[in-house]
N, C-alpha and C positions, 0 to 999 in steps of 0.2 A: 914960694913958701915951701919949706922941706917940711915931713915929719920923722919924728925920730923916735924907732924905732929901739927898746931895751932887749936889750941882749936875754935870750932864751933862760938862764940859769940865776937871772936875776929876782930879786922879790916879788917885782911887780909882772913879772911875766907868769910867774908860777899863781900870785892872787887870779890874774886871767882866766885863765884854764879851768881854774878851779868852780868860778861862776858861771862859764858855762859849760861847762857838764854840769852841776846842779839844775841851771835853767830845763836843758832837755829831758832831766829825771820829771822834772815837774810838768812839763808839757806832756810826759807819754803818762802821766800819773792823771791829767786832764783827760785825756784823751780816753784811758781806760774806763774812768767816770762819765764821761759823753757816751761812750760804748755801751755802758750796762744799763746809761738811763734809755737812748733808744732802744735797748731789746726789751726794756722792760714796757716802755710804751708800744713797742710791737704787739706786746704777747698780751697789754691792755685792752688792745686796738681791736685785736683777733678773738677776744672773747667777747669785745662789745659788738662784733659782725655778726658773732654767732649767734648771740641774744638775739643782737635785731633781726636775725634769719628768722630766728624763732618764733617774733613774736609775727613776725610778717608772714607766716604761715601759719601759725595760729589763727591771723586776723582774715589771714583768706578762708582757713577755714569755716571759722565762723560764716562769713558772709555767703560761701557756698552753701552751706547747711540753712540758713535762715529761710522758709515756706514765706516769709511777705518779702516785698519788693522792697531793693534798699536803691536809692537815685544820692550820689554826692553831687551838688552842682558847685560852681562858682558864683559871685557876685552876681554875674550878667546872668545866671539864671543855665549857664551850656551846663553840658553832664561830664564829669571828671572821673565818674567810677560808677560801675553797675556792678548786682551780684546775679549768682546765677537764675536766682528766679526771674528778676526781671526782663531775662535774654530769654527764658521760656517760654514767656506772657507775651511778649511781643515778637517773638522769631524771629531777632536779629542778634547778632555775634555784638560780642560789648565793644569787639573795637569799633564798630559802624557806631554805633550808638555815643563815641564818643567824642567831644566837639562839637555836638548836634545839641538843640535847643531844647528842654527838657519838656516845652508846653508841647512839641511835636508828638510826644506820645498822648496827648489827651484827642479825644474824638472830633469835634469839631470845632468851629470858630470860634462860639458860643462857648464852649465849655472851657477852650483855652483863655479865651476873655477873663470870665468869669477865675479861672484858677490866678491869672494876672493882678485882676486885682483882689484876690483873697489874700496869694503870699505878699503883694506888695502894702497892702493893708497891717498883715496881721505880721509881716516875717520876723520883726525883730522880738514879737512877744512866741510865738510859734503857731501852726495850726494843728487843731485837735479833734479828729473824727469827721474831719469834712468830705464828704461822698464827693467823687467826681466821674465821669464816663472818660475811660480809656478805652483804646484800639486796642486790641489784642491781636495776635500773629493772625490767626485765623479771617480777619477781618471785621469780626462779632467786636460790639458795641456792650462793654461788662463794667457795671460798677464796680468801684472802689472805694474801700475806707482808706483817706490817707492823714497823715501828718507830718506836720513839716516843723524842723527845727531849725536855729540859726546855729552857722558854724562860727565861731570869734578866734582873733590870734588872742594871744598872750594878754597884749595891751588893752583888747574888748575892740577892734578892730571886725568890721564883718565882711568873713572871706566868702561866704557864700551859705548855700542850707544843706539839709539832710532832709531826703522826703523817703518818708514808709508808704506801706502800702497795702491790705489786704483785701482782694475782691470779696465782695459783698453777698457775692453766692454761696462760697464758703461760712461765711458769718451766718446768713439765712439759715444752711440746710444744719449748722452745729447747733443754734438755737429753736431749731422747728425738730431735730432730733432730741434734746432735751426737753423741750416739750413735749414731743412723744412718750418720752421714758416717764417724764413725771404724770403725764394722762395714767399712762399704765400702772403707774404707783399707787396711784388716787384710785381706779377703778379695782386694783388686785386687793387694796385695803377694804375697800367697797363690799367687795366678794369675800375676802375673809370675815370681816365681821357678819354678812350675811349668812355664810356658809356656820358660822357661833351660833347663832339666833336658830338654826335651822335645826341643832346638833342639841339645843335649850330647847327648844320647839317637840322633839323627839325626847326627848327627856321628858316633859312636861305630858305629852299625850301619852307615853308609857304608861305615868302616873295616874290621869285619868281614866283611861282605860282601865286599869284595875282596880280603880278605887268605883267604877262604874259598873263591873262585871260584879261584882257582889248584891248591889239592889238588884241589877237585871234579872240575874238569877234568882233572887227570892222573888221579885213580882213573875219572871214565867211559872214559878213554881208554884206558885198558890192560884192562876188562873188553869193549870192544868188539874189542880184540886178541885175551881170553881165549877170545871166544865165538868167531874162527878160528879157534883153537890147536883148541878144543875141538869143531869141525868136522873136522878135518882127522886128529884121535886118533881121534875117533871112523870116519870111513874107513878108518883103517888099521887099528885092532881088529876092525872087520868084517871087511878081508882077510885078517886072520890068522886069525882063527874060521874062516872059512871055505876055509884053505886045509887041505894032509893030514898041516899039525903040531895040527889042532884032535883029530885021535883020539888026541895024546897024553893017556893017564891024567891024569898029573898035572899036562898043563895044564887039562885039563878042570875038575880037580876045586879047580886054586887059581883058577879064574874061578868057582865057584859060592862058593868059602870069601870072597873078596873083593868078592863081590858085582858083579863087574864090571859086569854087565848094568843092573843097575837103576841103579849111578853114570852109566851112558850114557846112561840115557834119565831120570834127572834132572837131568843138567847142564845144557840146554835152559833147563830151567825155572829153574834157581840162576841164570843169568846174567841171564835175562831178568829177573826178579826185581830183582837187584843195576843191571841197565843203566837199568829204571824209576826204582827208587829215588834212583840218582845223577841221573839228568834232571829228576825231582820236584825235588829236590835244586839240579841247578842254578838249573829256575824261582824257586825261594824264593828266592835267592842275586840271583838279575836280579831280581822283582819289590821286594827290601828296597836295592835300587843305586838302582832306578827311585824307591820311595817318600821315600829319602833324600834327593834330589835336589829337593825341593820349590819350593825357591827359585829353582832356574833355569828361566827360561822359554825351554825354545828350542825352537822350534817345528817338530810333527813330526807327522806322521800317526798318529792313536792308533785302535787298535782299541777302540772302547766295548761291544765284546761280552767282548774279553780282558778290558777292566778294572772289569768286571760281573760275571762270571767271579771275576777272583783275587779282589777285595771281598767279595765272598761267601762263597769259602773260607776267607778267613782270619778273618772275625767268627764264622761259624757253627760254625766247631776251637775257637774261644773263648767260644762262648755256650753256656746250656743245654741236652740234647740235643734238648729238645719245641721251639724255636724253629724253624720250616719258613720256608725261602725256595721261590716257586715264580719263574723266569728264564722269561718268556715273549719272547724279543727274537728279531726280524729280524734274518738272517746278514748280514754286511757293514754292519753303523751305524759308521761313519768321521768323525771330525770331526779339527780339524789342532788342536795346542795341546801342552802338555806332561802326556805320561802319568800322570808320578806327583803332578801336581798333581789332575789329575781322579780319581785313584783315591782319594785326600784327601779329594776332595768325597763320592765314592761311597760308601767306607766310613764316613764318617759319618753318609752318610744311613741305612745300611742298621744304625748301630749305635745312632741313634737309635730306630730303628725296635724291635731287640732291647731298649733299655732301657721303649720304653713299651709292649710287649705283656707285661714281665716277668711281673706278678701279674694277665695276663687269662688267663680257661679256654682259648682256641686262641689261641696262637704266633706268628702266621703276616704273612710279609711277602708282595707280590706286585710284580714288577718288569717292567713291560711296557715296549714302544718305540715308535719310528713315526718316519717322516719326514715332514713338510708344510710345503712351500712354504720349501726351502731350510734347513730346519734339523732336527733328532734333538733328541726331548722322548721323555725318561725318564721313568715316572711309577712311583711307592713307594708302594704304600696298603698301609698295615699293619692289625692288628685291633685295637688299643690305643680307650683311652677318647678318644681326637682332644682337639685344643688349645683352651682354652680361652678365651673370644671375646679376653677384656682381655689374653691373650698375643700373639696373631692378628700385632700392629703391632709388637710389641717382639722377634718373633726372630731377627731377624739384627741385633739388640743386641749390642755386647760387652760383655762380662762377664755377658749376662741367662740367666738358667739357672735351672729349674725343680727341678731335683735335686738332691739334701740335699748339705750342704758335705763337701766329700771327694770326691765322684762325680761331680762336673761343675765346668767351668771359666770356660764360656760362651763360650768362644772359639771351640766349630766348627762355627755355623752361620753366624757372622760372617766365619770366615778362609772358609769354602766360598764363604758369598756375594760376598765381591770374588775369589776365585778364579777364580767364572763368569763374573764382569763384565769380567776381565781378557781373558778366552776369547771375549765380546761375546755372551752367553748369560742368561739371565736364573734365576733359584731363585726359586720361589713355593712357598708352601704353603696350604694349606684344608682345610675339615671334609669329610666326605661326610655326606651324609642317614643314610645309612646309620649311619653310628659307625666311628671309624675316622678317621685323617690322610691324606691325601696331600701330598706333595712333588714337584712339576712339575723337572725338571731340563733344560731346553734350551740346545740348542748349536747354532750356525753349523755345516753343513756342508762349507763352505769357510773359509778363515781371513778374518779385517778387515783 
């Protein structure tokens, strides 16, 4: 079979040629199009590696960063991914930890049991807040809050779970700290309002007090008129006894029926009596003016023997009978400041002192003085059990108080100590060898 071949210059050699080179135009025209579509799928490619770079350090992020335990397991329950807490808790590196059984982290048979059939029970709905006992690195047996969810493909196929985790000490000590903070909230509201009441209290005895000093004063005033009147009857019932109408009978005999004689020589004593009473009387009346007055400070010469003195009386009227104060002070201790703020400070000291010898065998406070090198220091040793080292630092705290709620406030070693500081005086206190507190109270004997 021959073929035959058309001469070069003929029609259909020339149409030849023609189609292909066309052809070739069109393939490298393909080809240029194949080109630009893989760079462009490269450079798709290259920014979807990036992404997921990103998001896969993101994710590890996170999972480092997370304080509870994260467990990925598979179906069969092995572990496929830990985070860093859970390599902490248990002191193994996550590659060990991976292809390992996930119940091998629980404490014992018993407990792995029990977690068996809890996720096997509950997996495909989830578990939620179930305590379990894990091993931790150390050896130490620490509960767990944990939870466990199902992981699903696409189609709701289950690949396996996700179990969380937080040890239960953690949960304890943030809810037992919380409830510290809210005890504290309740008792500092406790103590404000009381410290209202206390501030209305003082307010209210101001007001008495003044509206009291007005009778008192008239009634000492008309018994110290009584006690001339009743000088002066008396002179004249002697000169009539003893003039020459005393041999009438029946005056004789109605001075013995009326007792005249012994009304004369008890009157003396009834007024005296009565002119006491109202003067005690008024003091109470000036010392609750003075103690009301706390707040102002204006500055005045204070007897520290008087308001050692009235503090005394007025805890000791109010304390046990067996509670003895013994006042050993130097006459004339003088410092310049406000009266009824120092007596503030005094009777707290000396009421402290009552509350801590309460349940000791002897009572007894001892209040001595002194001057040295410009200033008057007080000192309180009581017989009580003395303060105990870890209080030492925290008592002139507010709010800190050693005694059951109701009985203390904590407010008056704190209000006494900036009372003294305002005074330019300093409040310490310390143990004795002996047993027993003392409270140091010093004051400028001139003002700052």
């Amino acid at each position: 079979m021959s073929t035959t071949v058309p001469p070069a210059n003929s029609p259909l050699g020339a149409t030849a040629d023609g189609l292909g080179e066309q052809a070739w135009i069109e393939v490298i025209q393909k080809m240029d199009e194949v080109y630009n579509d893989l760079l462009q799928y490269e450079v798709a490619l290259e920014e979807k590696n990036a992404a997921l770079e990103d998001s896969h350090q993101f994710i590890e992020s996170v999972l480092a960063s997370m304080s509870d335990i994260l467990i990925v397991c598979d179906r069969n329950g092995n572990i496929e991914e830990v985070n860093t807490s859970l390599c902490h808790f248990s002191g193994q590196e996550a590659k060990a930890l991976e292809k390992t059984p996930v119940f091998d982290l629980f404490a014992d048979d018993v407990e792995r049991a029990k977690a068996r059939e809890v996720f096997a029970r509950f997996g495909r709905e989830g578990v939620h807040d179930c305590e379990f006992f894990l091993r931790a690195g150390d050896g130490s047996t620490v509960p767990v809050s944990m939870n466990c969810t199902p992981r699903l493909s696409p189609t709701g196929k289950l690949m396996g779970m996700v179990v969380t985790g937080r040890p239960v000490g953690e949960l304890r000590r943030a809810y037992s700290a919380l409830r510290q903070a809210h005890d504290d909230l309740k008792r500092t509201q406790s103590q404000l309002l009381h410290a209202e009441k206390m501030v209305s209290l003082g307010r209210l005895v101001a007001g008495v007090a003044h509206e009291l000093n007005n009778p008192i004063s008239f009634v000492l005033g008309n018994v110290l008129s009584l006690k001339r009147y009743a000088q002066r009857l008396e002179g004249y019932l002697n000169t009539v006894h003893a003039s020459d109408a005393a041999d009438d009978a029946a005056l004789k005999a109605m001075r013995d029926d009326l007792r005249i004689d012994r009304i004369v020589a008890d009157m003396p004593h009834l007024i005296d009596g009565m002119i006491e009473g109202a003067e005690r009387t008024r003091d109470i009346v000036d010392a609750l003016k003075r103690f009301s007055a706390v707040d102002k400070m204006t500055p005045e010469q204070v007897s520290l023997n008087e308001v050692v003195e009235r503090s005394v009386r007025w805890v000791v009227q109010s304390a046990a009978a067996r509670f003895a104060v013994d006042v050993d002070l130097p006459p004339g201790l003088v410092c310049t400041g406000s009266s009824g703020q120092l007596q503030q400070v005094v009777m707290n000291l000396v009421q402290n002192a009552c509350d801590a010898t309460l349940n000791q065998p002897v009572a007894k406070l001892k209040i001595s003085g002194s001057v040295d090198q410009g200033m008057v220091c007080l000192h309180f040793i009581d017989s009580g059990p003395g303060i105990p080292a870890a209080h030492l630092s925290r008592l002139f705290e507010p709010f800190f108080t050693t005694k059951p709620v109701g009985q203390g406030t904590g407010l008056g070693l704190s209000i006494s100590y900036g009372i003294v500081e305002r005074h330019g005086g300093k409040l310490e206190a310390a143990n004795l060898p002996g047993g027993g507190a003392e409270f140091i109270l010093s004051l400028p004997v001139e003002s700052r």
